[in-house]
C-alpha positions as a LaTeX table, in Angstrom:
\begin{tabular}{lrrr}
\hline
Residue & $x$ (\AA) & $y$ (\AA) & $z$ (\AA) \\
\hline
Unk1 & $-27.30$ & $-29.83$ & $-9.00$ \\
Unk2 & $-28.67$ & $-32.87$ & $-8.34$ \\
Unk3 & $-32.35$ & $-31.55$ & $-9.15$ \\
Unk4 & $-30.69$ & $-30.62$ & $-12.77$ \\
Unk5 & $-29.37$ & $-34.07$ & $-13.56$ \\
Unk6 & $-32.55$ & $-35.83$ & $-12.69$ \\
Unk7 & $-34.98$ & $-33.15$ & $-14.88$ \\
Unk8 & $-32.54$ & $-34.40$ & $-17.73$ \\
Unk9 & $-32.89$ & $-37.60$ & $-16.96$ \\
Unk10 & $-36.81$ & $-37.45$ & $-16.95$ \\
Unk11 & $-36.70$ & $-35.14$ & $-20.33$ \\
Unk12 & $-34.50$ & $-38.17$ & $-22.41$ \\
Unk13 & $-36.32$ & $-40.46$ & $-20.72$ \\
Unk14 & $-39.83$ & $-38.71$ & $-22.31$ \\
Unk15 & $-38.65$ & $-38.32$ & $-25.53$ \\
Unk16 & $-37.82$ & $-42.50$ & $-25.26$ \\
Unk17 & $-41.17$ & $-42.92$ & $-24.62$ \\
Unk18 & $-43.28$ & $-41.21$ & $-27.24$ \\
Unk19 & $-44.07$ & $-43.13$ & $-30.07$ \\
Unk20 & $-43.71$ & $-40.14$ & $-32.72$ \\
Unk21 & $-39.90$ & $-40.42$ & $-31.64$ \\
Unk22 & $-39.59$ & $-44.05$ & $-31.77$ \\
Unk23 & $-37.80$ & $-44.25$ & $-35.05$ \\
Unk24 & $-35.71$ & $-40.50$ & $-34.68$ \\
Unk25 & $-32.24$ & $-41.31$ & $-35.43$ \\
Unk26 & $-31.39$ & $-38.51$ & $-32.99$ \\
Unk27 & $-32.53$ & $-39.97$ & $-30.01$ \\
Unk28 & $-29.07$ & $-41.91$ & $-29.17$ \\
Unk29 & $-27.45$ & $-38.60$ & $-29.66$ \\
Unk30 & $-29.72$ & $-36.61$ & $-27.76$ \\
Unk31 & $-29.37$ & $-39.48$ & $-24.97$ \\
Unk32 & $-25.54$ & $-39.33$ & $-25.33$ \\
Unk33 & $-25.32$ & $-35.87$ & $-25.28$ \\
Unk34 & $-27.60$ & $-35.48$ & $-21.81$ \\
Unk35 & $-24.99$ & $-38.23$ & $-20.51$ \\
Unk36 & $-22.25$ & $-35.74$ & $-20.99$ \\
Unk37 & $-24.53$ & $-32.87$ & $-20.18$ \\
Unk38 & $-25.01$ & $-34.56$ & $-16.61$ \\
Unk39 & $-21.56$ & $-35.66$ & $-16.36$ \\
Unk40 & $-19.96$ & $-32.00$ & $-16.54$ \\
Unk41 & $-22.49$ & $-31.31$ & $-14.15$ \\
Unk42 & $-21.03$ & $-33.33$ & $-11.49$ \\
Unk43 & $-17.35$ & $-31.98$ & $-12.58$ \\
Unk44 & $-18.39$ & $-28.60$ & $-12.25$ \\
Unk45 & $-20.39$ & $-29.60$ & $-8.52$ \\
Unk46 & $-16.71$ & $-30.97$ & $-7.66$ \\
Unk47 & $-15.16$ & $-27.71$ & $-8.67$ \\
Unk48 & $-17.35$ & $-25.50$ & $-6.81$ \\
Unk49 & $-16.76$ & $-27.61$ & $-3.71$ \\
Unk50 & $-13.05$ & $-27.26$ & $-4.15$ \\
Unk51 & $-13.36$ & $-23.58$ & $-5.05$ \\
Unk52 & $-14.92$ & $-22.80$ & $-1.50$ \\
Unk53 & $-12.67$ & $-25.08$ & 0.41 \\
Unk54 & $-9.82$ & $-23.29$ & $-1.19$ \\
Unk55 & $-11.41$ & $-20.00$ & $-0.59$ \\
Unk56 & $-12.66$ & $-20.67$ & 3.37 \\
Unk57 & $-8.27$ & $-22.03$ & 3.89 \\
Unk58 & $-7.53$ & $-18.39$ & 1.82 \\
Unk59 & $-9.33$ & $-16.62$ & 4.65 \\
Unk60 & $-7.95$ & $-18.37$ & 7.60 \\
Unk61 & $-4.45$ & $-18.45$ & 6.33 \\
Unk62 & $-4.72$ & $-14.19$ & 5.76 \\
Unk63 & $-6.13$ & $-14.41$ & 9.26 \\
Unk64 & $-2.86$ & $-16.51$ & 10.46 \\
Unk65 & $-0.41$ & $-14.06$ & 8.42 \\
Unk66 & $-2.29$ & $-10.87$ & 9.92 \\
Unk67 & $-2.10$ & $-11.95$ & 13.88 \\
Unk68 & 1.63 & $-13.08$ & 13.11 \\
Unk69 & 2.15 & $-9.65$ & 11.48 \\
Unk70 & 0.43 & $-8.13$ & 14.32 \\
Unk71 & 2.51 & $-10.29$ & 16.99 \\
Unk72 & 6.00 & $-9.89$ & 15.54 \\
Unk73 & 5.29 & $-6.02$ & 15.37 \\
Unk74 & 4.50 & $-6.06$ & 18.72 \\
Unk75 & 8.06 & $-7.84$ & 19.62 \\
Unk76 & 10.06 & $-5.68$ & 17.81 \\
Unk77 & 8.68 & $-2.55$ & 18.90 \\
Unk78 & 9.26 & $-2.92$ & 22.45 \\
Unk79 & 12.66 & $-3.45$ & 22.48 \\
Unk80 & 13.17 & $-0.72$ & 19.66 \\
Unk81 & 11.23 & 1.74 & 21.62 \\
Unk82 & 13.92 & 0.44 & 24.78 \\
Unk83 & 16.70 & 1.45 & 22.39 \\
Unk84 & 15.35 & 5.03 & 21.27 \\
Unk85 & 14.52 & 5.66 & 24.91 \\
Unk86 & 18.13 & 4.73 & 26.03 \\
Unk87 & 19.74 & 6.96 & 23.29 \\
Unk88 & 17.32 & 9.98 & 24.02 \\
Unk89 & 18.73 & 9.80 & 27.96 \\
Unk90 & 22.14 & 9.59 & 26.37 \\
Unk91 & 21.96 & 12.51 & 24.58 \\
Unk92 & 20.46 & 14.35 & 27.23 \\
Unk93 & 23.46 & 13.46 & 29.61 \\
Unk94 & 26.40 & 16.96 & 30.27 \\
Unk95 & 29.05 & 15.06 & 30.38 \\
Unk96 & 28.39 & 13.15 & 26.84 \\
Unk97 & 31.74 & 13.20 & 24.84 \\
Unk98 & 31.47 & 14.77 & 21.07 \\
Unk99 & 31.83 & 12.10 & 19.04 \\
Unk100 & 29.05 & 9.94 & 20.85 \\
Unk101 & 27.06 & 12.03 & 19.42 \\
Unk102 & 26.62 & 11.24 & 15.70 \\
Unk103 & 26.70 & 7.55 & 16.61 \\
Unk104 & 23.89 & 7.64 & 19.42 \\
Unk105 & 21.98 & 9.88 & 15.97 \\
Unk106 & 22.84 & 6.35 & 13.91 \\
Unk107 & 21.19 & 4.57 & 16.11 \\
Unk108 & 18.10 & 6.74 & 16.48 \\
Unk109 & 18.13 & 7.18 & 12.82 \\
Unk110 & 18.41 & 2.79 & 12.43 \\
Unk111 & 15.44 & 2.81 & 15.16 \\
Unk112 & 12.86 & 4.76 & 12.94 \\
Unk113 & 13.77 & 2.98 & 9.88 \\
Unk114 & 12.98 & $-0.42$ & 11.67 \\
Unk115 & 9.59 & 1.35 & 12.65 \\
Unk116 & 8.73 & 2.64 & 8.96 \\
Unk117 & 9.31 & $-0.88$ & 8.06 \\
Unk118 & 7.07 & $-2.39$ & 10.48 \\
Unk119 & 4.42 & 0.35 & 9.60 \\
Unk120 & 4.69 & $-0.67$ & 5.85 \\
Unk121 & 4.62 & $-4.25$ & 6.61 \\
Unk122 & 1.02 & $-3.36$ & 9.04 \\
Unk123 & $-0.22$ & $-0.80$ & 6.15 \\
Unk124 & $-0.46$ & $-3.63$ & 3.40 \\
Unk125 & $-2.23$ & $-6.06$ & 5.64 \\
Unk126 & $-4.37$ & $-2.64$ & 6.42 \\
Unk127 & $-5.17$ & $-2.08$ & 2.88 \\
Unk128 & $-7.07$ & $-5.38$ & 2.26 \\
Unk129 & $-9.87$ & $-4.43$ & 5.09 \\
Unk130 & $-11.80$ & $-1.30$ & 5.00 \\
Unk131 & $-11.87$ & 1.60 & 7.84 \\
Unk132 & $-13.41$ & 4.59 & 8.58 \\
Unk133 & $-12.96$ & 7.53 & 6.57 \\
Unk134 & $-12.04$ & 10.69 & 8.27 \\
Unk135 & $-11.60$ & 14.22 & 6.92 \\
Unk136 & $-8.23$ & 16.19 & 8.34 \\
Unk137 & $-5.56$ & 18.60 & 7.25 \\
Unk138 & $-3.40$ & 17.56 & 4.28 \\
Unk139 & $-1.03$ & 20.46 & 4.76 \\
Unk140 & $-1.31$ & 19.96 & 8.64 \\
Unk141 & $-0.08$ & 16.42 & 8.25 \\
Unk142 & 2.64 & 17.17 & 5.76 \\
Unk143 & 4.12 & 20.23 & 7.70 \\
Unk144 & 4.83 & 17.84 & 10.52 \\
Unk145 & 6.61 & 15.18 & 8.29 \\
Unk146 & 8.78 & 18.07 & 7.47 \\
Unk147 & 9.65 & 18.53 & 11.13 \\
Unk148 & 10.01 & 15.54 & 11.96 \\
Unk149 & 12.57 & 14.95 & 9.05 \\
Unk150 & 14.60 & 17.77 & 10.03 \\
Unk151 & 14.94 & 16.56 & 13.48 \\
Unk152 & 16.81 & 13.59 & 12.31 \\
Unk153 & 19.66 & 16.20 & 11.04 \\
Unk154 & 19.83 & 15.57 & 7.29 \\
Unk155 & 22.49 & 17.31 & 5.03 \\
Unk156 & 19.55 & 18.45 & 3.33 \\
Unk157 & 17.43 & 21.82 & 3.25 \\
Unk158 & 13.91 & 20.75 & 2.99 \\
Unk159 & 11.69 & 23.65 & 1.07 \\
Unk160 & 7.70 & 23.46 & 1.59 \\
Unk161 & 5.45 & 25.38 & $-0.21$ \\
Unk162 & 1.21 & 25.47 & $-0.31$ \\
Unk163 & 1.16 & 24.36 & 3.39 \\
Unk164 & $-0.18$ & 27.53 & 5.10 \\
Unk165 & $-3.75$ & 27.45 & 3.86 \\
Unk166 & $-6.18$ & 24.20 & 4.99 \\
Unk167 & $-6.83$ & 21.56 & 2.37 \\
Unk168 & $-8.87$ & 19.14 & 3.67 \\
Unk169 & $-8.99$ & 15.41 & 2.14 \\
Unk170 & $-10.65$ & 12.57 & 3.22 \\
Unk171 & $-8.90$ & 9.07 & 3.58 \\
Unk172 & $-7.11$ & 7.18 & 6.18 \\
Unk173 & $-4.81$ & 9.60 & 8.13 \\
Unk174 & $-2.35$ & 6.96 & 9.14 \\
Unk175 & $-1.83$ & 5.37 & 5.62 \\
Unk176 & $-1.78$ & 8.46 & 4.09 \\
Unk177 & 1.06 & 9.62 & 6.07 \\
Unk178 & 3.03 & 6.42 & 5.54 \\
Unk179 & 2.54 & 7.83 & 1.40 \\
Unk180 & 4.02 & 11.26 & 2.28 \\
Unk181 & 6.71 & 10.43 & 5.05 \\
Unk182 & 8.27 & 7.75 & 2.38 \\
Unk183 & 8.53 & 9.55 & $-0.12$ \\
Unk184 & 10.18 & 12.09 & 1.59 \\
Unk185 & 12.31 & 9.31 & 3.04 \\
Unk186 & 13.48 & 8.16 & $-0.47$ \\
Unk187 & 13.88 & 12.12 & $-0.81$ \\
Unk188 & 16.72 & 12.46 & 1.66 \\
Unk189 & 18.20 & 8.47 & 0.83 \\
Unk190 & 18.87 & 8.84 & $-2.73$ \\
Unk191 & 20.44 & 12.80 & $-2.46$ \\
Unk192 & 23.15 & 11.20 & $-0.38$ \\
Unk193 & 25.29 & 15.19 & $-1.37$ \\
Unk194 & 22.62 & 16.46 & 0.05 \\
Unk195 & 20.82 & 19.85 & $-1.78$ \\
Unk196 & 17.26 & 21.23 & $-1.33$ \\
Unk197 & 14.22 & 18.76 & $-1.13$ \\
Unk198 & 10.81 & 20.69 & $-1.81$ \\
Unk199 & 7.52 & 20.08 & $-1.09$ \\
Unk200 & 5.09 & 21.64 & $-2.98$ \\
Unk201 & 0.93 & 21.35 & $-2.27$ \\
Unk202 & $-1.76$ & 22.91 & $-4.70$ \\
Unk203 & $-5.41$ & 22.46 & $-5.26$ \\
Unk204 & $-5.86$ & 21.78 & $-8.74$ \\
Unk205 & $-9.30$ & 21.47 & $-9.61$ \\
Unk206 & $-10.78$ & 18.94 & $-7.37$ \\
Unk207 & $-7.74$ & 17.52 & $-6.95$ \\
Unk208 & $-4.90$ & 17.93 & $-3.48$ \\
Unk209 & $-1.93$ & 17.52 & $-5.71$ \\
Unk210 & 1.37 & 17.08 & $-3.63$ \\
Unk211 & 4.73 & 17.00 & $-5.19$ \\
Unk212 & 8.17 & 15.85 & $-3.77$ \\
Unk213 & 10.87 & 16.78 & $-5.49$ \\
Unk214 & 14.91 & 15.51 & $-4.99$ \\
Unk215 & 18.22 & 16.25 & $-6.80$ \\
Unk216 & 19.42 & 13.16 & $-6.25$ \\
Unk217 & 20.26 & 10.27 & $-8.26$ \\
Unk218 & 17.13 & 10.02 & $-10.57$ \\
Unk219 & 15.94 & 6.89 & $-12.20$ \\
Unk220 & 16.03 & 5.49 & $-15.49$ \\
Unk221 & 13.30 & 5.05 & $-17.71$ \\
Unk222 & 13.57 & 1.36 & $-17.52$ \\
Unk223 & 13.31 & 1.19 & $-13.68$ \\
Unk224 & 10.32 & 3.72 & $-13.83$ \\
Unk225 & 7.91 & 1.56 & $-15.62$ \\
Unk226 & 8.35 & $-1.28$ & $-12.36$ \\
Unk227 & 9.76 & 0.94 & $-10.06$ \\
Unk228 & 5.98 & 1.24 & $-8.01$ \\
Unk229 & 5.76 & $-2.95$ & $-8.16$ \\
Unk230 & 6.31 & $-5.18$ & $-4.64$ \\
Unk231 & 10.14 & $-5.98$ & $-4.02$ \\
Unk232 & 11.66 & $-4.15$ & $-6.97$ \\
Unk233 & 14.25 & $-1.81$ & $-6.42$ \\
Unk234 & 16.41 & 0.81 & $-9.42$ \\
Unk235 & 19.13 & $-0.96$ & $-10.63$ \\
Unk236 & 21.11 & 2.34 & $-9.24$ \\
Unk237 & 20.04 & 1.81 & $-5.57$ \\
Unk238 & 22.68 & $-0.44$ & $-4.72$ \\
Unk239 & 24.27 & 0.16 & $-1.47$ \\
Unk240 & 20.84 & 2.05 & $-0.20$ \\
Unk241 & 18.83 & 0.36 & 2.57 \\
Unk242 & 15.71 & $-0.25$ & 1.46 \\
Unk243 & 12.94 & $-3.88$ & 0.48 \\
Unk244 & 11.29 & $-2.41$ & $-2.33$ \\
Unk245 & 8.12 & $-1.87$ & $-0.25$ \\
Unk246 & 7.36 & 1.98 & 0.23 \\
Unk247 & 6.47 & 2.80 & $-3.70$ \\
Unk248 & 4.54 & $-0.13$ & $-3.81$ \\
Unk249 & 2.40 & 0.62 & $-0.72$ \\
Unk250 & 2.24 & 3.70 & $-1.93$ \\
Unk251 & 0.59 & 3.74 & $-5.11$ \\
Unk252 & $-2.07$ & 1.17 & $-3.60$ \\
Unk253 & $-2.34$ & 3.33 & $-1.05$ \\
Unk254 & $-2.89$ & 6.72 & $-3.08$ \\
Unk255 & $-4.98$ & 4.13 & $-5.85$ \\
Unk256 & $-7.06$ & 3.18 & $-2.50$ \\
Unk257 & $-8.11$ & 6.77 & $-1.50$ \\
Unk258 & $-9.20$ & 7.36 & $-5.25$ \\
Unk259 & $-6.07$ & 9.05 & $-6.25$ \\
Unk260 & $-2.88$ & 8.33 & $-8.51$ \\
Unk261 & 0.68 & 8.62 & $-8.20$ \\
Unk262 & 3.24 & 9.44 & $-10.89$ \\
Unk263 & 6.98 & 9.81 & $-11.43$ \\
Unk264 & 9.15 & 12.34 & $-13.28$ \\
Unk265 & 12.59 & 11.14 & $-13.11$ \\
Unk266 & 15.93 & 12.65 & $-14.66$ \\
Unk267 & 19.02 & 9.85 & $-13.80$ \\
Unk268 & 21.94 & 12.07 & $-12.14$ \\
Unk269 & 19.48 & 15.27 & $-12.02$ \\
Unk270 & 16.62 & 13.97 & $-9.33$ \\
Unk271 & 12.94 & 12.62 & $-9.49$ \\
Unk272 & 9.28 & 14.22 & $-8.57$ \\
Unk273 & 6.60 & 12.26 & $-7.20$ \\
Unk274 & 3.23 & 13.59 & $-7.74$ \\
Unk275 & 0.39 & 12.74 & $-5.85$ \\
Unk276 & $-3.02$ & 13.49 & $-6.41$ \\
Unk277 & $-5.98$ & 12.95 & $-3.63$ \\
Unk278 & $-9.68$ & 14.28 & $-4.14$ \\
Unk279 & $-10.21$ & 17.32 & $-2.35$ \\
Unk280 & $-12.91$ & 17.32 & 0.04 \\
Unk281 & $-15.69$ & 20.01 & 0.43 \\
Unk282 & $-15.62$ & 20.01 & 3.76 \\
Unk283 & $-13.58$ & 22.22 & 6.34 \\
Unk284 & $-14.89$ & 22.17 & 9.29 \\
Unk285 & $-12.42$ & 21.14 & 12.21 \\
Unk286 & $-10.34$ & 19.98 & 9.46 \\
Unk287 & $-7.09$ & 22.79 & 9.87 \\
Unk288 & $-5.81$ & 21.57 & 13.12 \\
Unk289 & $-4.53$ & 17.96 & 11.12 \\
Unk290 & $-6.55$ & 15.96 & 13.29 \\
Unk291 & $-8.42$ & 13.34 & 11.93 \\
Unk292 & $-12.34$ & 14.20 & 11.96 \\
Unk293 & $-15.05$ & 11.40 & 11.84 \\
\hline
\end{tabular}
């Protein structure tokens, strides 16, 4: 920058000196316009300077926020997975009276929301640095959310359809599931009567397309235009746990892996959450679920 102000300087300062511009009555506004010219030079030096110190504190502060992140999840998980353990060894005991039974299921059930949180909370510090793609299973994956939401005993009958073929899609495996096992979270949370949850997978095109579909409480069409941004939460999901997090991580999640996510919602009749992922080509090792590098 300094080279520019001093090759203005020299070009005034030629002008000056030739005699055929001796008597130009431009040549005090030429000079007073390289004055400015060099002096919003220097302003724009300062902001640059600024810009990167602002940008280098940026990086170390999302450094600080991930290894806190990182730390507190660590904390919490150890004593949660203490908890589960002791409930498990509960439930396993002969003697166990009846009605211990639902409660010590409460507190498993308040143990893996805890860890779906923390997962969310490591998934969007996740998104902002790249990983390795891998190619797995998508019905694989999805057929053991399904288990793993029946084990929790839900009211509900969970229906899935399209999951006894391979469909292989390439993406992060962990984040991916976070996507699927939230929205059939929010499935089972806002159908609090219960009734029949289905899952339905299809190849459409060169599209995965997964769909979850509730009767529960729908959403308006108000709440479905903001429904997918950070923090918000349906003005009818009052009394629901919940920190406006999982359809937010979701959609950057799905947007992440090339895909989109949409909502069809009825208030009082239930809602249907389509997902589309890219399809990928290849099968090979893909139908067990496991991830594939």
């Amino acid at each position: 920058m300094r080279s520019s102000e001093q090759d203005i300087h020299r070009w005034v300062q030629r002008l000056a000196e030739d005699p055929a511009h001796a008597d130009n009555p431009l040549l005090a506004e030429f000079r007073s316009l390289a004055d400015r010219h060099v002096k919003l030079l220097r302003q724009l030096t300062k902001i640059a300077k600024i810009s990167d110190r602002l940008q280098g504190e940026t990086k170390a502060m999302a450094q600080q926020q991930r290894q806190f992140v990182l730390m507190i999840s660590h904390e919490f998980r150890t004593p949660l997975a203490i908890i589960d353990s002791a409930s498990q060894m509960m439930e396993m005991e002969p003697q166990l009276p009846a009605p211990v039974v639902p409660r010590l299921r409460k507190i498993r059930n308040a143990v893996g929301r805890m860890l779906h949180l923390i997962d969310r909370c490591l998934a969007d510090d996740r998104l902002g640095r790249s990983g390795e793609a891998t190619v797995f299973d998508l019905p694989a994956l999805l057929t053991g959310l399904v288990a793993d939401a029946l084990a929790g005993g839900p009211i509900h009958r969970i229906e899935a359809t399209g999951c006894d073929h391979p469909l292989p899609v390439t993406g992060d495996r962990e984040l991916l599931s976070v996507v699927f096992s939230n929205l059939v979270e929010n499935a089972v949370k806002y159908a609090p009567n219960g009734g029949v949850i289905r899952l339905a997978l299809s190849r459409e095109g060169e599209y995965a397309v997964v769909r979850v579909s509730d009767e529960g409480i729908g959403i308006n069409a108000a709440d479905a235009e903001r429904v997918f941004d950070k923090f918000y939460r349906a003005s009818n999901a009052a009394g629901t746990t919940g920190a406006g997090l999982g359809l937010y991580l979701a959609r950057r999640i799905v947007e992440a892996h090339g895909g989109s996510i949409e909502l069809d919602s009825v208030p009082d009749r239930g809602s249907t959450f389509a997902v589309r992922l890219p399809a990928s080509n290849r099968c090979d090792g893909a139908s067990d679920g496991r991830a594939r590098p």
